[in-house]
Backbone as CSV, one residue per row, in Angstrom:
resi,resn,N_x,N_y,N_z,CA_x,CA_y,CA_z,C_x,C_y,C_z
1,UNK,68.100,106.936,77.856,67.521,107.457,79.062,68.429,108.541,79.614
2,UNK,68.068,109.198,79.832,68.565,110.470,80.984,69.015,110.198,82.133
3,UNK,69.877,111.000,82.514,70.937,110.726,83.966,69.924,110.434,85.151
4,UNK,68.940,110.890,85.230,67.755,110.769,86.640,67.069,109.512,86.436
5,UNK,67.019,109.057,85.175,66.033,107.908,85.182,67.062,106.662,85.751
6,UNK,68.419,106.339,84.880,69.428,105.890,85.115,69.506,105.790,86.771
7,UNK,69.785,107.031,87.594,69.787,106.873,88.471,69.018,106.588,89.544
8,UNK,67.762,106.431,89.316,66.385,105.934,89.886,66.331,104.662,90.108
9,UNK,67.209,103.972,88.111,66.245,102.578,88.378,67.893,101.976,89.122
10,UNK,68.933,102.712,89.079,70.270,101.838,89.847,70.307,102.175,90.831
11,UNK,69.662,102.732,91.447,69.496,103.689,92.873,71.355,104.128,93.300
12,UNK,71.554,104.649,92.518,72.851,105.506,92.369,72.846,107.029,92.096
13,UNK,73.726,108.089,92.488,73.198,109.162,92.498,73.683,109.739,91.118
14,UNK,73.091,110.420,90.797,73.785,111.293,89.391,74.981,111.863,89.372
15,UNK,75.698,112.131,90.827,76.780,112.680,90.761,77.683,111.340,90.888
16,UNK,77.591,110.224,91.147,78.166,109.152,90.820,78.109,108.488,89.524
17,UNK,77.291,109.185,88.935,76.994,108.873,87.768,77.567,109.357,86.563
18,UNK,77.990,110.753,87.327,79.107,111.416,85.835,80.308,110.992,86.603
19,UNK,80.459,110.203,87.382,81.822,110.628,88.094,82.204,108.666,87.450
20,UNK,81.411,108.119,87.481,81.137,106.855,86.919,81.897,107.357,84.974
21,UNK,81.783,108.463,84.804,81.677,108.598,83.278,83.053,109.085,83.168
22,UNK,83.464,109.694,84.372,84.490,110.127,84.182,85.807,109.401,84.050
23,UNK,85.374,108.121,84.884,86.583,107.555,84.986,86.585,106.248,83.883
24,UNK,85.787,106.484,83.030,85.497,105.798,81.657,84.773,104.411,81.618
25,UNK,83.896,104.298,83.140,82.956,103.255,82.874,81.969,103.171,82.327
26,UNK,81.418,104.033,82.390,80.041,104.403,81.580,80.259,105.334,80.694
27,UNK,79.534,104.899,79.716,79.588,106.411,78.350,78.286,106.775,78.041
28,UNK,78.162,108.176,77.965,76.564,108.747,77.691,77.151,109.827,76.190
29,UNK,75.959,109.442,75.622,76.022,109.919,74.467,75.302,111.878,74.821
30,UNK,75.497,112.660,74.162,75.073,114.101,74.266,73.545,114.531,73.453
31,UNK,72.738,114.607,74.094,71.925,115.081,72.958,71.868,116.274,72.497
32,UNK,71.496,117.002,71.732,71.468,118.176,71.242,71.019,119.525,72.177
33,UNK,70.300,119.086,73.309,70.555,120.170,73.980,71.316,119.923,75.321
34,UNK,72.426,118.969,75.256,73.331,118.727,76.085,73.184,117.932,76.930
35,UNK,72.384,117.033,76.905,71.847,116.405,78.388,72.767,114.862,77.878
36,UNK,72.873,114.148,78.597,73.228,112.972,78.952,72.462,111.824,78.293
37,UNK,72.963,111.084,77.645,71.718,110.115,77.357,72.485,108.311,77.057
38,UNK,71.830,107.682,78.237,72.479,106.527,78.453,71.596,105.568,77.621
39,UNK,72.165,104.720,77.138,71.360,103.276,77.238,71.183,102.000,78.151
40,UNK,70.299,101.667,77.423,69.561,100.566,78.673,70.983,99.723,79.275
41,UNK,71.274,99.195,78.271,72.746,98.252,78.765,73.322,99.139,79.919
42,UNK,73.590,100.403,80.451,74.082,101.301,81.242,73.694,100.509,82.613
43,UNK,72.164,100.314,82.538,71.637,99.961,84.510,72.477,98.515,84.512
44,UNK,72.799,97.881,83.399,73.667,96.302,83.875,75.228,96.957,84.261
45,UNK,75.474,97.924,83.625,76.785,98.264,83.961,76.919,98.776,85.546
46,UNK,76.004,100.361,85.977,76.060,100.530,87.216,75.877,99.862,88.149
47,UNK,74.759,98.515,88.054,74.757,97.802,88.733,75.688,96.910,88.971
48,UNK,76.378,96.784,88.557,77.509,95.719,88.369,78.790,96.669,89.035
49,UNK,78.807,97.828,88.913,79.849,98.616,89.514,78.980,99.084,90.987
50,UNK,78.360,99.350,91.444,77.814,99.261,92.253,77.911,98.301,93.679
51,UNK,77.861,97.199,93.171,77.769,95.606,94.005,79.301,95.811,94.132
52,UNK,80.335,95.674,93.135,81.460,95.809,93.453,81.837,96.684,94.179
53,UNK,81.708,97.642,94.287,82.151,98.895,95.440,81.554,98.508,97.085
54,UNK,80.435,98.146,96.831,79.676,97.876,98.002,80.360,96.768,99.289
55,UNK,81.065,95.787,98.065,81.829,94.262,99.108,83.782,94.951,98.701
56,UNK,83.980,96.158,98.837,85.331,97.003,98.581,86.503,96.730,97.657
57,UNK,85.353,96.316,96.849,86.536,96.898,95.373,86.346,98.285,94.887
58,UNK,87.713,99.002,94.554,87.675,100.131,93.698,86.960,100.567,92.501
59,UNK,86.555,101.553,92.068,86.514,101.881,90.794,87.764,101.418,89.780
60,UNK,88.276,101.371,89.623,89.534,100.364,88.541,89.578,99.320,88.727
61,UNK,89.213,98.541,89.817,89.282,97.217,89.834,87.635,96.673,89.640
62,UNK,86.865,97.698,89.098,85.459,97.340,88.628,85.900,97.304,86.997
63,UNK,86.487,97.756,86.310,87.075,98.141,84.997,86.751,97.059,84.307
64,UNK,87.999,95.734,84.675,87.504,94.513,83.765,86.186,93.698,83.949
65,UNK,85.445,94.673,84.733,84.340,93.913,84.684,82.937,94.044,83.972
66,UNK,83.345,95.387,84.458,82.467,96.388,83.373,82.963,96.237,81.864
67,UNK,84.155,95.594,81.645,84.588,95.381,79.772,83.945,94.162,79.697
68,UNK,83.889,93.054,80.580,83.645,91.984,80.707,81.901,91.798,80.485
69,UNK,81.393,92.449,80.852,80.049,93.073,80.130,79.734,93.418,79.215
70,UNK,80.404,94.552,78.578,81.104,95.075,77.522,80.661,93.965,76.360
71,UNK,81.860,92.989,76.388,81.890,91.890,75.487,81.090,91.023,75.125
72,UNK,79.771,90.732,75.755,78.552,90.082,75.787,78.462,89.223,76.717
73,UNK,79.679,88.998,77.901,79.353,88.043,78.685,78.271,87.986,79.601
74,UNK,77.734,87.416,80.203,76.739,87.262,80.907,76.772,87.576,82.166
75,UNK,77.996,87.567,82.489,78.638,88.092,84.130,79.887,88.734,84.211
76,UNK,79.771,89.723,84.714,80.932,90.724,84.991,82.206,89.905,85.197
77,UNK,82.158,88.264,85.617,82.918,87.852,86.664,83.534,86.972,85.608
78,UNK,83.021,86.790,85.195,82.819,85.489,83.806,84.841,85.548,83.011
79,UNK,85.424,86.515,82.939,86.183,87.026,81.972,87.647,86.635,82.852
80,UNK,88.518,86.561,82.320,89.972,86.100,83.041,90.554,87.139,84.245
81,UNK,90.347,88.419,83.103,90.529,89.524,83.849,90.248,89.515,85.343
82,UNK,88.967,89.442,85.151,87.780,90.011,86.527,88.148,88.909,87.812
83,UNK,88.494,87.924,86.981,88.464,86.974,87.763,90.045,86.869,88.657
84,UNK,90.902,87.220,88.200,91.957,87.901,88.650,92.248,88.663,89.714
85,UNK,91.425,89.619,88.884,90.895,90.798,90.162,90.133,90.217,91.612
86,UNK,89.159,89.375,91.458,88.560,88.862,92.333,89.339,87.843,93.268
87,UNK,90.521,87.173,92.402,91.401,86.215,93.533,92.027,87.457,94.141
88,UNK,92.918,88.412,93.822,93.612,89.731,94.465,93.034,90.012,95.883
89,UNK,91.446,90.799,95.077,90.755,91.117,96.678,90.766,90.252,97.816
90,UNK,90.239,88.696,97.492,90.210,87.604,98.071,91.337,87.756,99.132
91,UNK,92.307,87.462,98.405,93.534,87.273,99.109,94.133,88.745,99.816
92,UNK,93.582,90.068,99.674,93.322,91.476,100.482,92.691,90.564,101.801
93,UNK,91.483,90.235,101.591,90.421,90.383,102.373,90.883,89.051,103.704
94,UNK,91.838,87.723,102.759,92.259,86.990,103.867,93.209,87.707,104.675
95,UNK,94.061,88.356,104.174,94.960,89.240,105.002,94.335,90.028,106.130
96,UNK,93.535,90.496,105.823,93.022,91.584,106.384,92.252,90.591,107.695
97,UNK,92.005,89.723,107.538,91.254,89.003,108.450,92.083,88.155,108.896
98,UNK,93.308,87.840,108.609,94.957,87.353,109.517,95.097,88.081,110.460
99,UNK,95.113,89.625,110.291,95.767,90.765,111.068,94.364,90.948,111.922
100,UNK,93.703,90.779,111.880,92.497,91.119,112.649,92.611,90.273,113.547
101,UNK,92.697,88.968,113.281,92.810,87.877,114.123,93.751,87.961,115.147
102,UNK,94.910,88.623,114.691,95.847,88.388,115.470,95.608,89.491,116.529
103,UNK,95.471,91.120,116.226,95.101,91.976,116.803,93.620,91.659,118.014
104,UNK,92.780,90.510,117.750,91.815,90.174,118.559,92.840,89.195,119.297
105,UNK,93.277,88.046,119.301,93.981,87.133,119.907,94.985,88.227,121.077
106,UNK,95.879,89.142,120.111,96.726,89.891,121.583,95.515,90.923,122.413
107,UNK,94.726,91.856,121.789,93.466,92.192,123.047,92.758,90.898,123.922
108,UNK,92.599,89.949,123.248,92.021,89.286,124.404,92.867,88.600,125.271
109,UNK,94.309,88.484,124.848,95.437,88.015,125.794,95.560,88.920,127.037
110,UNK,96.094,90.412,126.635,95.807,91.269,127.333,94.621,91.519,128.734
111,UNK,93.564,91.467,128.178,92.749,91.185,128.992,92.244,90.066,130.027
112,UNK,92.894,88.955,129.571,92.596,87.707,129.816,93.851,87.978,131.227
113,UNK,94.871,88.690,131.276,95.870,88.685,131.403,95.258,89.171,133.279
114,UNK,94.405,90.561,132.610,93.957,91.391,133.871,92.412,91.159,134.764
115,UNK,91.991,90.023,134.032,90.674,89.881,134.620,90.486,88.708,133.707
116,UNK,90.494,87.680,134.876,89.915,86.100,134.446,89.045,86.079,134.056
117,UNK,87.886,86.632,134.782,86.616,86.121,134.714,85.651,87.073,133.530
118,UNK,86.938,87.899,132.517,85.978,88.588,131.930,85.638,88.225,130.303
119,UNK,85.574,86.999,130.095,85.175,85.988,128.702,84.335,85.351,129.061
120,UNK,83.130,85.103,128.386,81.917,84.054,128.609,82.690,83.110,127.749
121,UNK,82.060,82.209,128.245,82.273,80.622,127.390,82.347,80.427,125.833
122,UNK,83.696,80.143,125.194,83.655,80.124,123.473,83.926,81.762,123.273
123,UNK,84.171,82.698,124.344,84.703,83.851,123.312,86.353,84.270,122.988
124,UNK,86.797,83.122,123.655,88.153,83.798,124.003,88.758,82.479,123.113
């Protein structure tokens, strides 16, 4: 299939799509008058890089997942690698929601500090 169809049925744009090629997740074969030409296995790949970008993993940290596909597994996630990758973010994403916490806990101290009455019930 061609770069537009590809990108129709992954609802991804074509310029993500060579840029997808560039960084060696996807491979399109050339046809003779130069155009792009993916196979079907391709929409399991973008889609799969796709979803990952979407909940903020990188393009490289989509890599072993997209090999993990690659290999015949059934899920991107399935593979040691990926799964690796996925405790990493995890443990990004608890961090990230430590520091948040804490940054909400001192604003609402702050505030709590200058006006009593300005928390409804259970927000503080």
């Amino acid at each position: 299939m061609r770069i537009g169809e590809l990108a129709e049925l992954t609802g991804v744009s074509a310029r993500s799509l060579r840029y997808y090629e560039q960084h060696g997740l996807i491979k399109a074969r050339r046809e003779s008058n130069g155009y792009r030409h993916y196979d079907p296995s391709d929409v399991e790949l973008v889609s799969e890089i796709r979803a990952l970008l979407t909940v903020g993993f990188t393009l490289e940290d989509a890599r072993p997942f997209v090999d993990c596909l690659r290999a015949g597994h059934a899920t991107g996630a399935s593979c040691a690698e990926s799964m690796a990758v996925s405790r990493r973010k995890l443990a990004e994403i608890d961090e990230e929601i430590r520091v948040l916490l804490a940054r909400r806990a001192e604003v609402a101290g702050q505030l709590g500090q200058t006006c009593s009455g300005c928390f409804a019930k259970g927000e503080s």
